[in-house]
C-alpha positions in Angstrom: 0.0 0.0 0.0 2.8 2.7 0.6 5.4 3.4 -1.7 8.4 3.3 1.2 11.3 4.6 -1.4 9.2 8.4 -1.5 8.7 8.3 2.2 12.3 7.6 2.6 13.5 10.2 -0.3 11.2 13.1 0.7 9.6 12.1 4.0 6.1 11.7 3.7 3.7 10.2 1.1 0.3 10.4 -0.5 -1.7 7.2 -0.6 -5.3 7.9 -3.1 -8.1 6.1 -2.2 -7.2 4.2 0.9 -10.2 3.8 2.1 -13.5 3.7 0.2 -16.4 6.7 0.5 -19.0 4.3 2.9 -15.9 3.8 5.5 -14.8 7.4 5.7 -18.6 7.8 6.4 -18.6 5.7 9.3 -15.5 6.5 11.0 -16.8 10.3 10.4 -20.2 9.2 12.4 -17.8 8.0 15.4 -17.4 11.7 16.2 -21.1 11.3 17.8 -20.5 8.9 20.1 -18.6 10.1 23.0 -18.4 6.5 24.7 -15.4 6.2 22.5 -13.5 9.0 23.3 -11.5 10.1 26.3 -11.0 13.9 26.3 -12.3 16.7 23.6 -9.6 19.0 23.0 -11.0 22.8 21.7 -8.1 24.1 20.3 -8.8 28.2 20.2 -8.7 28.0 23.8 -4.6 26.1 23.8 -4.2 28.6 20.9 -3.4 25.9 18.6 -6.0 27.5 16.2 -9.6 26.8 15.8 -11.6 23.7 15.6 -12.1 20.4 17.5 -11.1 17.4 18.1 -11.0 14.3 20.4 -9.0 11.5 21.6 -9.7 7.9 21.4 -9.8 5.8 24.2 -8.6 2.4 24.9 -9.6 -0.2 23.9 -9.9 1.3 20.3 -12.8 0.5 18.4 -11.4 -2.9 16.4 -11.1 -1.3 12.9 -8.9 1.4 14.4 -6.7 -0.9 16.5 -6.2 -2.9 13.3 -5.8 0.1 11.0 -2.9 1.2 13.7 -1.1 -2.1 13.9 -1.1 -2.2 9.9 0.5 1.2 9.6 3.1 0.7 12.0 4.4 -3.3 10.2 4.4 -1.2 7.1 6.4 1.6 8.6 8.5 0.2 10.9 11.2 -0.6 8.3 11.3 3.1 7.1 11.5 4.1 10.7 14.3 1.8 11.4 16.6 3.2 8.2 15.8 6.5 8.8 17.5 6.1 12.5 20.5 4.7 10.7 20.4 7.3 8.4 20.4 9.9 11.4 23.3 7.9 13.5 20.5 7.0 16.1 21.2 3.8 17.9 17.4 3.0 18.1 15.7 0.1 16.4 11.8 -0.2 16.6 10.3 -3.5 17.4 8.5 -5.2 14.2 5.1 -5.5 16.8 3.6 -2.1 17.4 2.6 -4.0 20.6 6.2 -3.9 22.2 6.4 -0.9 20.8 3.0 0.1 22.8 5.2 -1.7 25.9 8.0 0.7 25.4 5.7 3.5 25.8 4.0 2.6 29.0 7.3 1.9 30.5 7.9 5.6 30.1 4.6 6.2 31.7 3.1 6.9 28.3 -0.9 4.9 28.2 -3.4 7.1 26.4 -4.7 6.5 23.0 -3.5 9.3 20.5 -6.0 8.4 17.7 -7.7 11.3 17.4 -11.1 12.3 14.8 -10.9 16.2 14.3 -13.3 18.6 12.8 -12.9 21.9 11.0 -15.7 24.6 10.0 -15.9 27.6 8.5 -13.3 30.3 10.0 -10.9 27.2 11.5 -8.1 25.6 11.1 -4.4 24.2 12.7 -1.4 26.0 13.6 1.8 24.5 12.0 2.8 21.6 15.4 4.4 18.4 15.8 2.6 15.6 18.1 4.9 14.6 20.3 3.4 13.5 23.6 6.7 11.9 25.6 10.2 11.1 25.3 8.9 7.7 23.3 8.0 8.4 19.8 7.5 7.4 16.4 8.6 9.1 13.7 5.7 8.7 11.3 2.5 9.1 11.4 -0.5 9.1 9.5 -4.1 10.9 8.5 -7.1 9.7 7.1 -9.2 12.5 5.3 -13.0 11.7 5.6 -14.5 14.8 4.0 -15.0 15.6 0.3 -13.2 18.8 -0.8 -15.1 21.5 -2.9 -18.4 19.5 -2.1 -18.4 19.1 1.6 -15.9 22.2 2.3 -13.6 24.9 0.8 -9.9 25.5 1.4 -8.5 23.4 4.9 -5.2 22.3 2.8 -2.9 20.4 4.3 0.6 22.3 4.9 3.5 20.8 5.9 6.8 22.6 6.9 10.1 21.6 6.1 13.1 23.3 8.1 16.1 22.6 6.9 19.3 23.7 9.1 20.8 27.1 8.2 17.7 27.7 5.5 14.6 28.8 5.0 11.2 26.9 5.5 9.9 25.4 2.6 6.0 24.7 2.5 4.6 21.6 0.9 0.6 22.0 0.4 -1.4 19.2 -0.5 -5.2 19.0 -0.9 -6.0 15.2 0.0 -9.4 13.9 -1.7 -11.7 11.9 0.5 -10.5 8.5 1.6 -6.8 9.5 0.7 -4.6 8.6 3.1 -1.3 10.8 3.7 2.0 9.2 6.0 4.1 12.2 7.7 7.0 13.3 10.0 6.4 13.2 13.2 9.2 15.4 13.9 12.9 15.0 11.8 13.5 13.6 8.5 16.9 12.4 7.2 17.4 14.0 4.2 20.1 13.2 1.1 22.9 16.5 0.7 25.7 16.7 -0.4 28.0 15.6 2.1 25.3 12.5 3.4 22.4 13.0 5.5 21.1 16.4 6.6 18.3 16.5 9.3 14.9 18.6 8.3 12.8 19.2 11.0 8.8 18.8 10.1 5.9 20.6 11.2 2.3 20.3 9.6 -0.6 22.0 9.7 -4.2 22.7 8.1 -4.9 26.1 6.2 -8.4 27.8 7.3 -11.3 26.0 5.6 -13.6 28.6 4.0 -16.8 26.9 4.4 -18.4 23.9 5.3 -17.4 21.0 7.4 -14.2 18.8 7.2 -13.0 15.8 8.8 -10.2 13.8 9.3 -8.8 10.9 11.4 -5.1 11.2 12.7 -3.0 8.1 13.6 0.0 8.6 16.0 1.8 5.4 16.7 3.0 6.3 20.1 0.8 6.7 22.8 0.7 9.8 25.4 1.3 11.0 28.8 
């Protein structure tokens, strides 16, 4: 499903039509049912921008917990050459899991699956989720809603730093069902002289009208 030499050339990649139209409808309809969540996060008043969004709790709902374990077999490879490609003596485990173990051991339990949902006048401020010392450096979103039928502008922006230079802005405008695998946080990244390390921060432009939703998948649980 992912196409691992882009995610290890530029970072992060674009996967069309992940998931077909009726499931991005009924993970969307999970954002009714508060039995499944464990905090709603309002995110003008933690001026991360404007919108909501709220966290999973565990147990996840079974086609989440699979979704989660699937991304992280297929990613754990990249992850693993990208730490050799950084001089990181860190090798993930091949079972998300022990990897799950890893982060309760540093005191890290709570889902970070997250359903969010923009309307007119919101969006995110440029952020990494990090949420402990223990972290994976990819991670993943969903995109539920249909742009220019179900909402207008809310692009995706992500934000590459590379050392001694300016940003550069990568803007993407996922269609429904799409699903798009990012940084978490740095990126090893071919120069001249080997590997340089770009820093990655993403975000979500302001949507202009109508209502969009989207379904983030961290890999590492949270504090």
């Amino acid at each position: 499903m992912l196409e691992n030499r882009q995610l290890l050339d530029s970072g992060f990649t674009l996967i069309r039509g992940a998931i077909d139209p009726a499931e991005s409808a009924s993970l969307r309809a999970l954002y009714a049912d508060d039995r499944l969540f464990r905090s709603r996060i309002v995110m003008e008043r933690h001026s991360f921008g404007r919108g909501e969004y709220k966290y999973f709790a565990h147990p996840l709902p079974p086609r989440l917990q699979r979704l989660r374990e699937e991304l992280y077999a297929e990613l754990v490879p990249v992850a693993n050459e990208w730490m050799r490609r950084l001089g990181r003596s860190v090798t993930f485990p091949s079972a998300h899991q022990d990897f799950l173990h890893e982060c309760l051991e540093g005191e890290q339990n709570r889902a970070t699956v997250l359903l969010l949902r923009y309307g007119a006048g919101d969006y995110n401020r440029l952020h990494q989720d990090l949420y402990g010392p223990v972290a994976f450096p990819l991670q993943a979103t969903i995109y539920l809603s249909r742009p220019g039928d179900e909402f207008g502008g809310g692009e995706v922006v992500l934000a590459e730093q590379k050392p001694r230079s300016q940003t550069r802005a990568h803007v993407l405008t996922p269609q429904q069902g799409d699903l798009l695998v990012l940084p978490t946080n740095t990126v090893p990244i071919a120069g001249n002289h080997g590997y340089y390390r770009a820093a990655f921060r993403h975000g979500v432009s302001t949507v202009e009208w109508g209502e969009r939703f989207t379904l983030g998948i961290v890999l590492h649980d949270a504090r």
